[in-house]
C-alpha positions, 0 to 999 in steps of 0.5 A: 484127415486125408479127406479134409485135406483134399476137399477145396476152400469152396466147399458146397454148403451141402457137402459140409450140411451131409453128416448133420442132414443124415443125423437130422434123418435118423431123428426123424426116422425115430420120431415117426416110428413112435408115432406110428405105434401110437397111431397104430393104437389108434387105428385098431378101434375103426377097424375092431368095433365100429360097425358092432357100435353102428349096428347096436345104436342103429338097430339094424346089422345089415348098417354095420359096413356104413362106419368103413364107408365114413371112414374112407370118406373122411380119410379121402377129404382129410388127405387133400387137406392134410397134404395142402397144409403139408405143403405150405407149412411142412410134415409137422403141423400137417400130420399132426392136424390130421391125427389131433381131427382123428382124436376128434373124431374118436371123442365124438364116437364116445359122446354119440354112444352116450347120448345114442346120437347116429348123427353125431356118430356119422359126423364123428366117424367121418372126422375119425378118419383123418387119423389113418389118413396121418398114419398112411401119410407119415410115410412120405416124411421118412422119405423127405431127407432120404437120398433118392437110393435110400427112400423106398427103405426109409418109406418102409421102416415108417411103414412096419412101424403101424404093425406094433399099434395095429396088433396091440391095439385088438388085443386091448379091446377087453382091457378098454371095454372094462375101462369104458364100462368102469367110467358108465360108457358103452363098453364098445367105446373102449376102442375108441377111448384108447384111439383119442388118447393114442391120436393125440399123443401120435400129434403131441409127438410130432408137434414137439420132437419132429424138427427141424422140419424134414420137407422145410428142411430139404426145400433148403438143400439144393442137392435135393430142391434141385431134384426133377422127375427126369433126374429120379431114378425110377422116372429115368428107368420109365414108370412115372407118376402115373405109374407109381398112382397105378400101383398104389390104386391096385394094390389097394384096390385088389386086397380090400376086394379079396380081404373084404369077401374072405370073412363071408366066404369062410362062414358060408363054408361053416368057418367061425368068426375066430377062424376068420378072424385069425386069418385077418390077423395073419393078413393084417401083419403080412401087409406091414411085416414085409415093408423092411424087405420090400423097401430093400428090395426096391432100393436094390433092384429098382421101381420096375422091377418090383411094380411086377413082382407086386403084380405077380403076388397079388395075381398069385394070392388070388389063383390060391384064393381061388382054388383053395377049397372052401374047407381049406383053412391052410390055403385061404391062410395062405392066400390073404398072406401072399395078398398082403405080402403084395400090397406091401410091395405095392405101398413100398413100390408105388410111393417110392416112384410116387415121391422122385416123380414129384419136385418138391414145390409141389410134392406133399400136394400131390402125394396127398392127392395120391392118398385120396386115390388110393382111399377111393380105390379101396370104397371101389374095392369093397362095394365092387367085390359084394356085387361081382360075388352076388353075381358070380362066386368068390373065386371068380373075385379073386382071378378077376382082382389078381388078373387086373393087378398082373395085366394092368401094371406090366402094361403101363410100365411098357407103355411107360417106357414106348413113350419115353423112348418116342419122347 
């Protein structure tokens, strides 16, 4: 009451708005997060089956990576599209529309099975991959109403929601299978069932509970529209947009050239597919399991600090990676470990400098523009990392990856900050 009684007649309508904007966060927050388990559900049958489907139908192995390629082709065409409708309409429809496309898609991959279609499979799996786009993008909706100290936090816990879909959804692939199997389908399109389903209710989520409107909403707090990138705090201590794009790209660049050639480099060293596939499993939850950490962390120590602690883990994954013997289980674990650990930094720490580094007239725009770098990055990262280990060896891929990540980032945050200073 002694607050009340000191605060002016002309109270900024913001000030009153502050409790409400906070209560309207939280909600949010709990909206994405169910909905980021669902998508994780989604998302398992991409990463789990697919390219077994693609060798079945198309009779040919050495074809199973092209499902990946399609699904970084269509997640990089759905994240222009989903971050332009998120710009004129806000989070809600744009996120949903990518997830109901990814639901699509999903249903399509059933229908090619049964009719043993490639065609309508490419097509499928290419719309297929507007659902990850939705689940990489939901990140940037916890951060919205977020004050600028809290968002890499809020980013985060939007983040490590995926890891709850992302591990159950393997782990129904037999439950899915008998499903499929019961219903006179492919018993590989079991996946995939559960993926349309899990999309459309990530969707139905978002579509019903998801308001008001987090980005709508903050274009009307002038406290927030009035943000500019000089005002943010991680522009104000040097890296900018450019800086936070770098981070992103690398990461991702970085972890799918190491984790793409992990499985292969095992086998050769008489390593079985459960061995490999423990160990993508183990790589899997270290990118998601950390986001809380690395969101604190940006939060506390800022957005420089931790683009070179992300360069230092992913220079340090790579050496392990590097110099673990190829029978060496515990190391090559440990090394996909540290490389998700520092992928995770990376997402946190790129997409918070990424976010106060954009006004919010053109932020989703950007951000999505963002997200076709990143997946660009990542279709770079795996077919790069086949050809330099075809020309040299495995470890030599992971010093090189590392060493890119450790020189790149360090450099342009000092670049970054020269030429703020000459400004």
């Amino acid at each position: 009451m002694a607050h009340l009684s000191r605060t002016p007649i002309r109270t900024p309508p913001t000030a009153a708005l502050a409790p409400s904007i906070s209560a309207v966060q939280k909600r949010t927050l709990t909206v994405l997060l169910v909905s980021q388990v669902l998508s994780g559900l989604g998302l398992a049958a991409g990463v789990t089956v697919a390219g077994l489907l693609a060798g079945q139908m198309l009779h040919n192995t050495s074809l199973s990576g092209l499902p990946i390629a399609l699904l970084t082709a269509g997640s990089a065409g759905a994240a222009v599209v989903i971050g332009r409708l998120s710009q004129r309409l806000g989070r809600r429809p744009g996120l949903a529309a990518g997830y109901l496309t990814g639901a699509l898609g999903g249903a399509g991959v059933v229908a090619a099975a049964a009719l043993d279609s490639p065609a309508l499979l490419f097509i499928s799996l290419f719309l297929y991959g507007a659902g990850t786009t939705s689940n990489l993008q939901a990140r940037y909706a916890g951060a919205d109403l977020a004050a600028p100290h809290q968002r890499a936090r809020a980013t985060s816990t939007v983040i490590v929601a995926t890891t709850v879909g992302g591990i159950a959804g393997p782990l129904l692939a037999a439950p899915a299978g008998h499903l499929a199997t019961a219903l006179h389908l492919p018993e590989l399109t079991g996946l995939f069932l559960l993926s349309t389903v899990a999309f459309t209710l990530a969707a139905l989520t978002l579509l019903v509970w998801l308001r008001p409107d987090p980005l709508v909403l903050a274009r009307t707090l002038p406290a927030v529209s009035g943000e500019s990138t000089s005002a943010d705090s991680p522009a104000r201590s040097g890296p900018g947009l450019l800086i936070g794009v770098l981070v992103l790209v690398l990461s991702q660049l970085v972890m799918v050239a190491v984790m793409t050639m992990t499985p292969i480099h095992m086998h050769a060293h008489g390593f079985g597919t459960a061995a490999s596939g423990l160990v993508i499993a183990l790589h899997t939850g270290s990118m998601y399991l950390p986001s809380p950490l690395a969101g604190r962390l940006v939060d506390r120590f800022g957005a420089t600090a931790m683009s070179v602690v992300t360069a230092g883990t992913l220079l340090t994954a790579g050496v392990v990676a590097a110099l673990a013997p190829g029978h060496s289980f515990a190391l090559i674990t440990l090394a996909l470990v540290l490389l998700g650990v520092g992928w995770s930094f990376g997402l946190v720490t790129g997409t918070a400098i990424v976010t106060n580094s954009t006004s919010l007239t053109t932020r989703a725009k950007v951000q999505g523009l963002v997200d076709v770098a990143i997946a660009i990055a990542g279709a770079v990262g795996g077919l790069a990392s086949g050809i330099v280990v075809a020309a040299t060896s495995y470890p030599i891929l992971a010093v090189l990856c590392g060493a890119l990540a450790f020189v790149a980032t360090p450099a342009a945050i000092v670049a970054a900050h020269k030429s703020t200073k000459r400004a």
